[in-house]
C-alpha positions as CSV (number, residue, x, y, z in Angstrom):
1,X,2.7,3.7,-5.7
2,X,2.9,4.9,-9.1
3,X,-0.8,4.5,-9.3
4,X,-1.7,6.7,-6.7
5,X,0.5,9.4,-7.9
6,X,-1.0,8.9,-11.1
7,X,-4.4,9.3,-9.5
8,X,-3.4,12.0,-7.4
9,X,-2.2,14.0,-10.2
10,X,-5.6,13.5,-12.3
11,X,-7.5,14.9,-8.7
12,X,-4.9,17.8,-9.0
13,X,-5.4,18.7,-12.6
14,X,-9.5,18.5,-11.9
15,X,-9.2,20.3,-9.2
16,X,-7.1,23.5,-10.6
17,X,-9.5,23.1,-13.4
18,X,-13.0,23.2,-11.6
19,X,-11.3,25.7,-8.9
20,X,-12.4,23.7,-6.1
21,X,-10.6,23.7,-2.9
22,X,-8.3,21.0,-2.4
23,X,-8.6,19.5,1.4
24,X,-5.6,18.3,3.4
25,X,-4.9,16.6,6.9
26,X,-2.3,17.0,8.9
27,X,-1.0,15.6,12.6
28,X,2.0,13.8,13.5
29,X,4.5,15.8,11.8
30,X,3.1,14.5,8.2
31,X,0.7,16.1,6.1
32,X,-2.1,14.0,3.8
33,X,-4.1,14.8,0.7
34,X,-5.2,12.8,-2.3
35,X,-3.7,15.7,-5.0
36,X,-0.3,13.9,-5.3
37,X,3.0,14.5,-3.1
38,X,4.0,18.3,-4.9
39,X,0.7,19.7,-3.6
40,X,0.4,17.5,-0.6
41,X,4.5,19.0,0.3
42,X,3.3,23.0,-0.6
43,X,0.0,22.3,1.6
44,X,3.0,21.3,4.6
45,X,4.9,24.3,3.6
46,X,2.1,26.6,3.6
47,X,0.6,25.1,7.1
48,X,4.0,25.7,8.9
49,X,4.2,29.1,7.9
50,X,0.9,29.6,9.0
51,X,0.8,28.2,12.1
52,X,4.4,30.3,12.9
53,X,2.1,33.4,11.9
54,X,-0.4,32.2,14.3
55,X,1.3,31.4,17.3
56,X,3.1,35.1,16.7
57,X,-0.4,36.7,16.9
58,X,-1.6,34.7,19.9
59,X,1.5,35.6,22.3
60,X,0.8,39.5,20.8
61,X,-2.6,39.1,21.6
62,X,-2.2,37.5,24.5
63,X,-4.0,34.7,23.8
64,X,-3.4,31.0,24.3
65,X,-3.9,29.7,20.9
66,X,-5.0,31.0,17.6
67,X,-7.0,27.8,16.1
68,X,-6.9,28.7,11.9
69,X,-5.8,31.0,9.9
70,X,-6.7,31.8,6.2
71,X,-4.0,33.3,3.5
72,X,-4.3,35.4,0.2
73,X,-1.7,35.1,-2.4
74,X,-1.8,36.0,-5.7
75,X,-5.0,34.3,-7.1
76,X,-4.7,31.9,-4.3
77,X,-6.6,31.1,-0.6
78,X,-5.0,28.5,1.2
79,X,-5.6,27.7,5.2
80,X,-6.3,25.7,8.1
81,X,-8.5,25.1,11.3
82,X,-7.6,23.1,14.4
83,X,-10.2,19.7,13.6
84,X,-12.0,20.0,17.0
85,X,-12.8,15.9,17.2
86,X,-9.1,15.1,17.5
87,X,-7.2,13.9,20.1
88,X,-6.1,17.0,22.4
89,X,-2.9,15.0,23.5
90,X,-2.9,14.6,19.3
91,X,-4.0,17.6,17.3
92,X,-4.8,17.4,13.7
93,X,-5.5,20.1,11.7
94,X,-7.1,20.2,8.2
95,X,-7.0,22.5,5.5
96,X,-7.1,23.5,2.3
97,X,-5.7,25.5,-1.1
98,X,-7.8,26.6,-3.5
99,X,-6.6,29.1,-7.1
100,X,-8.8,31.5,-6.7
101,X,-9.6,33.9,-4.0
102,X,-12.6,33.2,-1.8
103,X,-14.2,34.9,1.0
104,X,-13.1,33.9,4.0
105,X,-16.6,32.9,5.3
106,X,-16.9,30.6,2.7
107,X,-13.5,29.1,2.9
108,X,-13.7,28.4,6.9
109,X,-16.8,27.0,5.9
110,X,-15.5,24.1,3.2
111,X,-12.7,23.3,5.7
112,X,-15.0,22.8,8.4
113,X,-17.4,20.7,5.9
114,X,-14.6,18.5,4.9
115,X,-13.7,18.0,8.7
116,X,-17.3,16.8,9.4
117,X,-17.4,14.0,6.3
């Protein structure tokens, strides 16, 4: 255990230092990522408010589901997308933060990269 958290910490440190997005899954009520448990627990944090903020815009909108959303704050983008080869009867959703601010293009588009590996 240590081990990983030692790895996922050197990932995290890389990661802020590069500015390159760092991708999460989530399903199940649990969220994953390879950044260590702080960031992986943020990423959770950041996804439910999210998805509260989307499900708020889909009833005003009348629509039945929003399926991502994309967030500025401060220096940061963080997000998600619905991951369209899961399980209808068991969603997934992957995502990302990243410290800098990105278009939004370009961030749909890493999410969606990192859901087809």
């Amino acid at each position: 255990m240590e081990g990983e958290q030692e790895q996922g910490n050197e990932m995290l440190r890389e990661a802020l230092h590069s500015r390159t997005p760092r991708f999460f899954r989530a399903g199940k009520g649990s969220a994953r990522g390879k950044t260590g448990p702080q960031d992986t627990a943020r990423f959770a944090d950041n996804l439910m408010l999210l998805q509260e903020c989307a499900i708020l815009l889909g009833e005003k909108l009348d629509m039945s589901a929003v399926s991502g959303a994309v967030c500025y704050e401060g220096d940061e983008t963080y997000g998600f997308s619905f991951d369209p080869n899961s399980s209808p009867h068991n969603p997934e959703v992957a995502g990302a933060i990243v410290n800098k601010r990105i278009p939004m293009a370009d961030f749909v588009t890493a999410v969606r990269e990192y859901i087809d590996q």
